[in-house]
Each structure stands twice: as structure tokens, then as C-alpha cells.
C-alpha positions in Angstrom: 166.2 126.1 19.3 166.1 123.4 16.9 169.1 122.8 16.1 170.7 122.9 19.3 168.1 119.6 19.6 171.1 117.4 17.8 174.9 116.2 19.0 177.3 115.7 16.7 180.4 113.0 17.6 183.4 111.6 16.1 182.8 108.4 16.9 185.8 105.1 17.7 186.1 101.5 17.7 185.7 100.0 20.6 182.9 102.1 21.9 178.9 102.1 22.2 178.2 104.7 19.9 180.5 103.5 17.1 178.2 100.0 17.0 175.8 101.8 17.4 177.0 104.0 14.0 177.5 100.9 12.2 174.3 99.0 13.5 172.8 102.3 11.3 174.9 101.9 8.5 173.5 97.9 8.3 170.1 98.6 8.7 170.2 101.4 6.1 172.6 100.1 3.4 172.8 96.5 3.9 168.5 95.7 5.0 166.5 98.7 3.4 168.9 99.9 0.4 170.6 96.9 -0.4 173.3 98.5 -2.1 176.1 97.2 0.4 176.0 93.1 0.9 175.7 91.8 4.8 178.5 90.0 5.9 176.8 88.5 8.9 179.1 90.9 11.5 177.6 91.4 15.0 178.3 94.1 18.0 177.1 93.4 21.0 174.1 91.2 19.3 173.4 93.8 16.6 173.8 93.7 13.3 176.4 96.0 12.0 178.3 96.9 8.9 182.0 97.5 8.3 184.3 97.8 5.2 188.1 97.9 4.9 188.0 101.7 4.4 186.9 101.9 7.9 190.4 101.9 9.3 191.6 105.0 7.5 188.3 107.1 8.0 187.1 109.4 10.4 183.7 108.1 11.1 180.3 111.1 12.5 177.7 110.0 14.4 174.6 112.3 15.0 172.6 111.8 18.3 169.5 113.5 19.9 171.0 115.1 23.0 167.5 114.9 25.0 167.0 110.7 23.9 170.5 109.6 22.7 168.9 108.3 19.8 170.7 108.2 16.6 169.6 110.1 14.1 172.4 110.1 11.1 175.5 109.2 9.9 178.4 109.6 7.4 182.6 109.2 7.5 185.5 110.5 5.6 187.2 108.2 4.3 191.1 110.0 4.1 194.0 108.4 1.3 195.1 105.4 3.4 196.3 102.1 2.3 193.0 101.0 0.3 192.9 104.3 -1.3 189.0 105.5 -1.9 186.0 103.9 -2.5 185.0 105.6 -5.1 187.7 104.7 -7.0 186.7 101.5 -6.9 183.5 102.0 -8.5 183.4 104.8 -10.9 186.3 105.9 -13.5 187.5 109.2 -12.3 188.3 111.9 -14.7 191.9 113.6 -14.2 192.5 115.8 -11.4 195.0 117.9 -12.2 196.7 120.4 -9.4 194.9 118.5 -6.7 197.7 116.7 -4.3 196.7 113.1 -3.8 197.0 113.3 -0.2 194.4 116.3 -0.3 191.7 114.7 -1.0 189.2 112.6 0.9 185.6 110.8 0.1 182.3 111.6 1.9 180.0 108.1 2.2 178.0 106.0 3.7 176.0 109.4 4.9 172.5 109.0 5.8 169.3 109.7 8.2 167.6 107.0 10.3 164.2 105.6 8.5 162.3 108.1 11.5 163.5 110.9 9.9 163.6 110.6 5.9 160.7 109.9 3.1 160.8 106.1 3.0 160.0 105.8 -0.8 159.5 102.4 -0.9 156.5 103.5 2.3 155.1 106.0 -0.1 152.1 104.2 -1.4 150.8 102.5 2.1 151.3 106.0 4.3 151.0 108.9 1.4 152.3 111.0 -1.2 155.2 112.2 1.1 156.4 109.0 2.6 155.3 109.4 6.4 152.3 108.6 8.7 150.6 111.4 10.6 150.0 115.2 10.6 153.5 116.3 12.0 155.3 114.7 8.7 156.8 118.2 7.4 158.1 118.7 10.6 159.9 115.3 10.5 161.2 115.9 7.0 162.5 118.9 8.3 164.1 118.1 11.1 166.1 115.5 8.5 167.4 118.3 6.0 168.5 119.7 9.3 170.2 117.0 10.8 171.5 116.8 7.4 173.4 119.9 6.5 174.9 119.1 10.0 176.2 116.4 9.0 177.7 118.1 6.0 178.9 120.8 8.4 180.8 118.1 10.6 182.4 116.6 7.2 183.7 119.9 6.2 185.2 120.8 9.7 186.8 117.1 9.7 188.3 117.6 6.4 189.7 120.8 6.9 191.3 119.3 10.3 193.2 116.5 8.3 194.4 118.6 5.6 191.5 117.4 3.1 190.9 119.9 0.4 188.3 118.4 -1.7 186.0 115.3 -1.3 184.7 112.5 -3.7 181.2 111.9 -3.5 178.6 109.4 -5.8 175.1 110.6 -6.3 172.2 110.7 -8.9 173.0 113.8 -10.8 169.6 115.2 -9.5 170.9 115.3 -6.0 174.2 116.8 -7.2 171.6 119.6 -9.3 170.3 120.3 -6.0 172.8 120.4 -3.6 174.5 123.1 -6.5 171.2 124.8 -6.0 171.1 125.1 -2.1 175.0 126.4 -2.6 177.6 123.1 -2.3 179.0 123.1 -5.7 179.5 119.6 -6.5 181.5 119.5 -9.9 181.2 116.4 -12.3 184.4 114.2 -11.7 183.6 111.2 -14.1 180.9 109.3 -16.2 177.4 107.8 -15.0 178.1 104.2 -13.4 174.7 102.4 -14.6 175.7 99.3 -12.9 174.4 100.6 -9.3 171.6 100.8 -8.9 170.0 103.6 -8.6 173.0 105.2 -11.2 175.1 107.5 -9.7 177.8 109.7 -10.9 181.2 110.8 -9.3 181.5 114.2 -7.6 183.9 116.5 -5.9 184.0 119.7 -4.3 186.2 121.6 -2.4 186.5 123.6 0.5 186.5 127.1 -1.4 184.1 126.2 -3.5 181.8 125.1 -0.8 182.5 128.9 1.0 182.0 130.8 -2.2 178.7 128.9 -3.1 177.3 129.2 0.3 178.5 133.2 0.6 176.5 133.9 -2.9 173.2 132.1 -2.1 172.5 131.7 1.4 174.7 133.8 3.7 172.3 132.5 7.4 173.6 128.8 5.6 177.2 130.0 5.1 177.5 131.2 8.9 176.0 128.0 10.2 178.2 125.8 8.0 181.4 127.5 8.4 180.8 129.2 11.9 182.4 127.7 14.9 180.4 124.9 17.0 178.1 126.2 18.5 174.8 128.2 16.7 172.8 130.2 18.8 171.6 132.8 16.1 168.2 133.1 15.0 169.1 134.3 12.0 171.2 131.0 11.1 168.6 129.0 12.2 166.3 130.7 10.2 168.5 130.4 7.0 169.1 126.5 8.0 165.2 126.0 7.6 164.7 127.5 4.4 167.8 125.9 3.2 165.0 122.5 4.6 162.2 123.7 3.1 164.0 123.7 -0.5 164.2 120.2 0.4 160.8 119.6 1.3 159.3 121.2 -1.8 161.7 119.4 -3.9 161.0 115.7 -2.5 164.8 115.3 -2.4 166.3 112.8 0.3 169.4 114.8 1.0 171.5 111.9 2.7 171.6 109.6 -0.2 175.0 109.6 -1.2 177.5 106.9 -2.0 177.4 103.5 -0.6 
């Protein structure tokens, strides 16, 4: 089964797969998106990328368990000493009944360049960003890898007390993600000076079950069932939740940098 393709780890300083975590988060962010400046840091002679949030986040790394290649990333950045990122960056409208200490920020989530339309490849390879016949499949396999990603958030959040999550986006990826049944809810202006604009968002954990429960109930048991998925019928729901992506052109991943 597909998805049982994928490993999922909570990755820690000092190890292999957390330079290998950030060694993504460089070549994504700092080389191809440029939306996060190089600092010149190096881990075991790769390039790597690290911010002061780093220390008070829980950091995911997704793997392929046949090739240990790495596939995707994202962390949780929990209220620590230098608060949120997204604080930072966007003016935040007020939150009111929501504890302080409740409430965490998903970022620097993302796919590897293998598995995501490349748009800035999109005119030498094709309409849909990718070389070769098997290029749905690839985009598919990334909405995958994706909502497992989201999946790993959610469970991490829920283990550290976090009730509700920050997260900058264009509004069309916060329309879609609404759509697929993770009600993101407007939580300040449009910041125009990133580039592309994004917009701040938040959700929370009941929001994120009720959403899921109304639209895709395969979705809901693969997001909120325990580790694990051996269902076909979750697996099924899973790819159609993909194939919205697919039709849609959307790059899932691209969240806050």
C-alpha cells in the first residue's frame, strides 16, 4: 500500500537525519525559493539552514522506508523564548479565549523538488512541471506525503498541549485546504512585502476534526487514526483527497517560511 511506502520521524540535533532535515530546508527555502537568506552554516559538508525558533520546535522529517530518502519536511514551532515566527512577520488579529501557551506555528513544511511541480521547470518539462509519463503519479505520491505530514503536526500538537496553529499562505492555498476539509480561519491582513504575499492563518484541533468528519470521512480516519493505516478504504479517501490536488495545480506544502 502506498502509503505505508513513507516514515515519518521526529527528528534531534545531533543526529543524521536532523542535517539531513535541514540540508532540505536550505536547498528548498534558502537555493530554490529564496524566501529564507543563507547564512553560510554547514553539517557534515552540507549546506543546511537553521533559525533561532529551532530550539523551541519540534522538528518532522519524512523518509522513504525502502531508500531512506527524504521526502518532506515541516516543525512546530511551540511559545518558547522567541515567541512565533509569524509574529514577526504578519500583524495578527486578536485572539481572544485562546491561552497563549496553546498555541503553536506550523512552517517551514515542504516536499523535496522529486516530488512537487517545480513552477519555475514548467516551461522546459511541460504544463505540469515534471519530465516523463509517470508525472501524476509523482504529484501524487507528494499530496500524499503531504497530508502526512499534516497528520504528524496535528498528533505533535496535541502531545504538547497545542490547540491551534499559525500558519502563512497565499489565500488560494488557505481556499483549498478549507475545501479538502482543514479549516484554516483568517487571523490577520495580506503581508505584500513577501513575496509571493501571504496571509496569516490558524486552525484548531476541533475544527480540523469537524471539517474532516463533514467532507471526507476515509481523510478524517487517516488523519486522526492512530499510526498505523492499513485500510483500503483510508487509502482510498487519502488519494482522492490527492487528486483534488492534482486537478487543482495546487503545491500543498507551500506554507510559511
Amino acid at each position: 500500500m502506498l502509503l505505508k511506502e513513507y516514515e515519518y520521524l521526529v527528528v534531534v540535533p545531533g543526529t543524521d537525519a536532523y542535517r539531513d532535515y535541514l540540508a532540505l530546508r536550505h536547498e528548498v527555502f534558502c537555493e530554490e525559493l529564496r524566501r529564507v537568506p543563507s547564512k553560510g552554516k554547514r553539517a557534515g559538508g552540507v549546506a543546511v539552514e537553521s533559525d533561532e525558533y529551532d530550539v523551541h520546535s519540534v522538528h518532522l522529517l519524512c523518509r522513504s522506508v525502502a531508500t531512506k530518502e527524504v521526502l518532506g519536511c515541516s516543525r512546530l514551532i511551540l511559545p518558547g523564548p522567541h515567541g512565533l515566527n509569524v509574529s514577526s512577520r504578519y500583524r495578527l488579529s486578536a485572539l481572544d479565549g485562546i491561552p497563549p501557551n496553546e498555541i503553536g506555528e506550523i512552517g517551514r513544511m515542504t516536499l523535496s523538488p522529486s516530488l512537487r511541480r517545480s513552477r519555475s521547470s514548467t516551461a522546459v518539462v511541460g504544463g505540469d512541471g515534471y519530465a516523463g509519463s509517470g508525472s501524476r503519479r509523482v504529484k501524487r505520491d507528494g499530496s500524499m506525503v503531504a497530508f502526512g505530514i499534516y497528520r504528524e503536526i496535528f498528533r505533535v500538537a496535541g502531545q504538547y498541549g497545542i490547540t491551534h496553529c499559525f500558519a502563512a499562505m497565499e489565500p488560494s492555498l488557505a481556499r483549498l485546504l478549507n475545501r479538502l476539509g482543514f479549516p484554516f480561519a483568517e487571523a490577520g491582513p495580506i503581508n505584500t512585502d513577501v513575496k509571493p504575499a501571504r496571509q496569516p492563518f490558524i486552525i484548531g484541533a476541533h475544527a480540523i476534526r469537524a471539517g474532516l468528519a463533514s467532507r471526507n470521512a476515509s481523510l478524517y480516519d487517516f488523519m486522526m487514526g492512530p499510526g498505523e493505516v492499513a485500510s483500503v478504504a483510508v487509502s482510498e479517501g487519502v488519494r482522492q483527497g490527492a487528486e483534488v490536488l492534482i486537478e487543482t495545480q495546487h503545491d500543498l506544502p507551500r506554507l510559511s517560511a
